[in-house]
N, C-alpha and C positions, 0 to 999 in steps of 0.2 A: 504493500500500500504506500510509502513510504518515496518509492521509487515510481510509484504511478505518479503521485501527488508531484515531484521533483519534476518529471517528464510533462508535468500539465504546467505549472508554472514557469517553467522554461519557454512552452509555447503561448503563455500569457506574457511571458516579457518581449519575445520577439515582435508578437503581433505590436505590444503597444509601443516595441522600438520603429518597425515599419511601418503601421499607420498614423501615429500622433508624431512621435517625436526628429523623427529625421523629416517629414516633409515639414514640423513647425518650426525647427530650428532654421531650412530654408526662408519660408517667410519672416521667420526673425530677423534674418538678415537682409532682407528684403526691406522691412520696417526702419531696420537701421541706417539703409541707404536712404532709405525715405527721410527720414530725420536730418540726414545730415547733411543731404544735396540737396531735396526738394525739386521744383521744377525749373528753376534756373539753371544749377548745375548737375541735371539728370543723370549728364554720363562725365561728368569729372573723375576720370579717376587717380586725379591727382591727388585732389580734396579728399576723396575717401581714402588715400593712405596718408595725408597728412592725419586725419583724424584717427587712424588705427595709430602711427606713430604716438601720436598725442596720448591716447587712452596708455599705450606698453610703458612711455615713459611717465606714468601718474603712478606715483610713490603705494600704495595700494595695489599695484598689478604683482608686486615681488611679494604681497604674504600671502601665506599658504589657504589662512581662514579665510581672507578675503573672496580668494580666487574659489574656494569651495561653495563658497555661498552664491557667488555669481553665476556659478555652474549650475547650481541647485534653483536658481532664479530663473535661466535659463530653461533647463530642462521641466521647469513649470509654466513657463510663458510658452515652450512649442506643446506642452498637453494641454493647454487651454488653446490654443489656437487649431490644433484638432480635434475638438471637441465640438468649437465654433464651426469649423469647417465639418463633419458628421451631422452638425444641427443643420446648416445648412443642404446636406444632400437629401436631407429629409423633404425639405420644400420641392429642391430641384427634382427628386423623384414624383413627387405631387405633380409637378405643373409636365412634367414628359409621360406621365400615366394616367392625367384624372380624366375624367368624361367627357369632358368639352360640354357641359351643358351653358355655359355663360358667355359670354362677347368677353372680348374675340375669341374665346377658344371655340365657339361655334360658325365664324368664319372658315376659319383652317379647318373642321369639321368638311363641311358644304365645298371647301374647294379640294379636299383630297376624296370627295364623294365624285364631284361633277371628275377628276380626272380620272380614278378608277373604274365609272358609267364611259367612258369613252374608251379607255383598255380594253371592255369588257367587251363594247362594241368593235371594235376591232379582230377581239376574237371570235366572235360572232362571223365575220365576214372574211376573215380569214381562207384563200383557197387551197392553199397546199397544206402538210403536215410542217413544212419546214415553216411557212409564216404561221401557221398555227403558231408553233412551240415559240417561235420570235413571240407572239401577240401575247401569250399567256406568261413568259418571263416578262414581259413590261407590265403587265397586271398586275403580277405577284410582286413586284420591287416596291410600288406602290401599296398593296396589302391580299392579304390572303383570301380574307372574306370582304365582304361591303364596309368602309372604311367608319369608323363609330367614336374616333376621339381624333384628338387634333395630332397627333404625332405619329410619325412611323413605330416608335418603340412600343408607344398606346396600343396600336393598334393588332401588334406582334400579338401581346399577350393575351388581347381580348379572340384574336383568332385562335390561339388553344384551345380557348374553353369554349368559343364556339363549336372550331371544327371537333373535339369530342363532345359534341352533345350533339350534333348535325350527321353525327356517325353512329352516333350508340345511345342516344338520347339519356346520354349521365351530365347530370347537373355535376361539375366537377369541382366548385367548392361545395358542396356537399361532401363528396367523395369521398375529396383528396385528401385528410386527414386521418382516416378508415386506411384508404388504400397503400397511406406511409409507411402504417402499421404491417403490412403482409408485402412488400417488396425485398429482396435479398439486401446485406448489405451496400454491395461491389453495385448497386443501383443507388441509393443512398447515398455514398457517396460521389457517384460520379452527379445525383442531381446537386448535392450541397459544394460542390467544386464550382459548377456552374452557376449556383446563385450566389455564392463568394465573388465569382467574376464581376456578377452584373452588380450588385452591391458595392466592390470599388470604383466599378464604373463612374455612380453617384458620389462615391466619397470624391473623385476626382474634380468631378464637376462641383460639387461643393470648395473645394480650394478655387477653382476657379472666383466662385461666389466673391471670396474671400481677397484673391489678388486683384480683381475691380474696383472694391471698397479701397484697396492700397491707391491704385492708380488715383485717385482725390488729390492724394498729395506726391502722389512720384510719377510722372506716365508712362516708364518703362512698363510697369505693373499691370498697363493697362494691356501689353503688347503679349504680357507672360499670359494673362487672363485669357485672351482671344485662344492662346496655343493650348491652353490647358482646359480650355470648353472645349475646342475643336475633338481632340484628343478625347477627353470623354463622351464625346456624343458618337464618336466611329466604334469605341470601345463599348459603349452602351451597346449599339444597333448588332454589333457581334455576340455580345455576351447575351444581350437577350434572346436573338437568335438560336442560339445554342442552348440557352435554358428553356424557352418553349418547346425547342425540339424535342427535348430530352424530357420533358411533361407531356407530351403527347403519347411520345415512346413509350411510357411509363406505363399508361394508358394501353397503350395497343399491347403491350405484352402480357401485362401481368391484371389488367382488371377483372378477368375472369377469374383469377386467385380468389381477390376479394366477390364475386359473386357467390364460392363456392364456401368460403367462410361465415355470410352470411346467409347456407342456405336456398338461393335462391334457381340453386342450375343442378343439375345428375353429373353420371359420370364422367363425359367427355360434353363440358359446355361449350358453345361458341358463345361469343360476346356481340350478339345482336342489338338489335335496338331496343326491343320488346323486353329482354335481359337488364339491360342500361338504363329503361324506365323505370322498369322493378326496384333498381338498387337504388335509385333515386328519391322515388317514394316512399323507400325504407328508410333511408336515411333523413331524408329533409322532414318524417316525420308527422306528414301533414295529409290529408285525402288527395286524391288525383283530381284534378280541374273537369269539372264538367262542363261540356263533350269533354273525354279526354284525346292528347295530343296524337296525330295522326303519325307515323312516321313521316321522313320525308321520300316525295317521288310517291306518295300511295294517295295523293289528291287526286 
């Protein structure tokens, strides 16, 4: 126990070394250029080794205590600054996954609607298999199903849960908490790998947050911001990617597991639609909608 205990906090120090404190000590020093150049002398870098001079020779940089507590100052000023930046990925994850129901997110809505209705049309008219397949990659880059939030990443995750319910008629936050339970581990973790990714994605974007508020008083800060949104919005669209996939996956392999845990299929089930109702029903708890839900393609 001892040595598990040793082995977990070992990976509790790293994590808070790699995500709080090497990238807040960065913007520490980011701050510090900010302080001492401002917007006049943005890129002096004269001025900023006059003033590192200045600080080594102040009588205070040669004792021990001093220098320890400054470190200790430090090393508390970049875990508040990732803290700050984590709070902020918080939002930023809000406003790249919420519904779009309000202005403007229901512009971006209606314009990534009208350009997906004209993909779609295209595939529609499409006369060969080769312009088909061109017609339906330019659909799908755009989104999977009919586009329902204002962002590509929004819209990534809401096709998951679509296209398994469009496929097996399973409400999949229902599920998906049932069905975590009854996956192997070597699936477990290849999903919790993936939503690690997509997770820093946001932290990333969150320092972004963070070096635009710098840019006020430094505008270099302003230039790191732009690189460090960019960067997490391509790493977002990846990382999401790969974790919906790997949710869907989840899905197509193993939910028959959980139908057969709960009961609801014999010996050898397939995972129909009529199956995927069922577990749905069970799970959400509640009567079936009267009429109830037709499959789809049975109108």
């Amino acid at each position: 126990m001892n040595t598990f205990l040793s082995a977990l906090a070992g990976k509790a120090a790293e994590k808070w070394l790699a995500l709080l404190v090497l990238p807040g000590v960065v913007y520490l020093a980011g701050v510090a250029a900010a302080a001492v150049l401002g917007h006049a002398q943005a890129l002096d870098l004269a001025e900023l080794r006059a003033a590192i001079d200045r600080l080594a020779a102040d009588p205070g940089a040669s004792n021990a205590a001093a220098v320890l507590l400054v470190a200790a100052g430090v090393l508390a000023a970049a875990t508040l600054a990732g803290l700050c930046a984590r709070a902020s990925a918080v939002v930023v994850e809000h406003l790249w996954t919420g519904r779009g129901d309000r202005w403007p997110a229901r512009l971006l809505v209606r314009r990534r609607v009208h350009r997906w209705r004209q993909a779609e049309a295209a595939c529609e008219a499409a006369g060969t298999r080769a312009e088909l397949a061109r017609a339906i990659e330019r659909r799908d880059a755009i989104a999977l199903v009919r586009p329902r939030r204002p962002t590509w990443i929004g819209d990534r995750l809401h096709a998951a849960d679509q296209r398994v319910y469009d496929a097996y008629g399973l409400d999949l936050g229902a599920a998906w908490p049932r069905l975590w339970l009854t996956v192997p581990d070597a699936v477990r973790a290849e999903v919790l790998s993936a939503r690690e990714a997509y997770g820093a994605a946001f932290g990333l974007a969150g320092w972004a947050a963070l070096y635009l508020l710098l840019g006020v008083w430094w505008w270099p800060a302003l230039a790191a911001a732009a690189v460090v949104a960019a960067t997490a919005w391509i790493r977002g669209r990846s990382a999401t990617a790969v974790f919906a996939d790997l949710v869907e996956a989840t899905v197509d392999l193993h939910a028959v597991t959980l139908a057969q845990e709960l009961g609801l299929t014999g010996e050898r089930p397939a995972l129909t639609w009529e199956v995927g109702d069922a577990i749905t029903t069970t799970l959400r708890k509640d009567p079936p909608p009267e009429p109830p839900r037709d499959p789809p393609g049975t109108a």
